[in-house]
N, C-alpha and C positions, 0 to 999 in steps of 0.2 A: 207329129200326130199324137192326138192323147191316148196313154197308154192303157191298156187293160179289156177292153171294148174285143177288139177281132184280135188278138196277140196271136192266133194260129195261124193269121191268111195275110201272105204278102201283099201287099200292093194294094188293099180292098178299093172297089170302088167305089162310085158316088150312090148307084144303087144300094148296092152292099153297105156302106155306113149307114143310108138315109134309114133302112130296115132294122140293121143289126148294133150299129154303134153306140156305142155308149153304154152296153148291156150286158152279163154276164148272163147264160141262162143259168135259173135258179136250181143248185144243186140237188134240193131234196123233192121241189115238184114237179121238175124239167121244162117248164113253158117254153117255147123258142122265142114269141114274144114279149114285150116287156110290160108285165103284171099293172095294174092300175092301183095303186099303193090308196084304198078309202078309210083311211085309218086321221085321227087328229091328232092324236097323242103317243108317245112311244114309252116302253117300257126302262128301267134303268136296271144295271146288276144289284148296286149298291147305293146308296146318298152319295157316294164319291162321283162316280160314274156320272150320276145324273149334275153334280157340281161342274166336276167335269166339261160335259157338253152344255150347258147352260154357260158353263164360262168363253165358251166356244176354245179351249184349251186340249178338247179330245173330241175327235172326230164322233159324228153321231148324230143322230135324229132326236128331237127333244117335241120338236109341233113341229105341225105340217106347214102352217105356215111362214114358217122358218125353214123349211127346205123338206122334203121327203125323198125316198126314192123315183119315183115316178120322174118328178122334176129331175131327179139328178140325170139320171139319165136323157131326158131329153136335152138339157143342158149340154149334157159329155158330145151330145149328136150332133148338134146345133155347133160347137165348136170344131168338133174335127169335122163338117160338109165347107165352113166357113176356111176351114187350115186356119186358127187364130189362137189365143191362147186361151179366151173362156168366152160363157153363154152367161147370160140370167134370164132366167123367165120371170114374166109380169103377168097376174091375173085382169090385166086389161091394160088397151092401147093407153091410155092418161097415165098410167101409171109408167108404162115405158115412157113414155115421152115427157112427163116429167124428171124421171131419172136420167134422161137422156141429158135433157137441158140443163138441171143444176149439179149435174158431171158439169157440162162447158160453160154457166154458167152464177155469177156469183152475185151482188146485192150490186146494182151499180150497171152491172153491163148490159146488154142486148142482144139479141138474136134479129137476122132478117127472117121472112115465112112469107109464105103466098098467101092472098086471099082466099084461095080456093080449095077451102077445108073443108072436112066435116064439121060441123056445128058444134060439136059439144068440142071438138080440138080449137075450133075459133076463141069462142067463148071460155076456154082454159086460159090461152093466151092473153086476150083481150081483160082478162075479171084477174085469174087466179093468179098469175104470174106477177103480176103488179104487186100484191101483197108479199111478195118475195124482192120486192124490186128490183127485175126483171124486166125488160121493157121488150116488146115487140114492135118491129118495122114495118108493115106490110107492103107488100108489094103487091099491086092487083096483074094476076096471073104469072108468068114465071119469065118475062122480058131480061133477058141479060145487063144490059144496060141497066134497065129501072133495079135489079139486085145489085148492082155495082154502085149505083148513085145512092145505095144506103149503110154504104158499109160503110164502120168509121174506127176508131180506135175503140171502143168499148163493143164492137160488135164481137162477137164468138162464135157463131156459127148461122150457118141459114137452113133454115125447114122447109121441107116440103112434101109433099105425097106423091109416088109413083107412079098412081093411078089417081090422080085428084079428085076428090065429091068437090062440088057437084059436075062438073065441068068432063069429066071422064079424060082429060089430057094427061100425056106421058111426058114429062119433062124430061130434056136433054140431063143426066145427071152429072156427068163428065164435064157439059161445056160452064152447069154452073158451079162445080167445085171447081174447076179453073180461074173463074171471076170469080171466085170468093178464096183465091189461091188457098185452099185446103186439101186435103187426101177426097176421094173420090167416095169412099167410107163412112164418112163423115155425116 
């Protein structure tokens, strides 16, 4: 578990971290919950200090956009609910999902995906990814087979939606990281 969050409570649970984790309450104004950090820019001791975290060589806030407290903390939570070893938050779905995909993949490879996105995730795939070259497979709806007849040596992963727009279906997720023999994770 990540340390520092509940260091006084054995065993917390899933309750108890989703609330408390990843938070220290703040010493000098006591909130029990965790402050919403509307600051952009953070202060430095010295030019060193500020050299420092701009080098990312010393721990610290420098922009928000680069990390704040707020985030960090939700990050801390998001990985000890998970039990994993870290979180990143993304100011929107594209943005995870891009980061997701060129994690797994590289200029060359491909991903399988269901048809049945949301629009503007279609239209990432289909437009934006390409200029990455990046190719997308689709598979119309989430048929085990039809994911399996598209997976080949340059695939890396397959996408999908929990809850798919437009279509509202739950896909098996187990039975398709088994045909795309990946972690279930994934």
């Amino acid at each position: 578990m990540v340390s520092g969050s509940l260091k006084n409570v054995e065993n917390p649970g899933w309750d108890t971290i989703a609330l408390h984790g990843g938070q220290e309450p703040d010493p000098i104004n006591g909130p029990r919950a965790a402050p919403i950090h509307q600051t952009s820019a953070y202060n430095f001791e010295d030019a060193a200090d500020g050299a420092g975290k701009f080098a990312w060589s010393k721990d610290g806030y420098v922009y928000t956009r680069m990390g704040n407290p707020t985030n960090t903390i939700f990050e801390t939570r998001m990985t000890m609910l998970e039990g994993d070893v870290g979180a990143v938050a993304t100011a929107s779905k594209h943005a995870a999902q891009f980061m997701a995909l060129t994690n797994r993949c590289q200029p060359g490879h491909n991903f399988v995906s269901t048809s049945w996105l949301y629009g503007g995730t279609y239209n990432q795939f289909r437009v934006y990814m390409k200029k990455f070259e990046i190719n997308v497979k689709f598979v119309h709806g989430d048929d085990l087979t039809d994911i399996k007849n598209l997976i080949d040596e340059d695939t890396r992963c397959v996408y999908i939606e929990t809850i798919s727009n437009s279509k509202h279906n739950i896909p098996d997720v187990a039975a398709i990281a088994k045909v795309a023999q990946m972690p279930a994770s994934l």
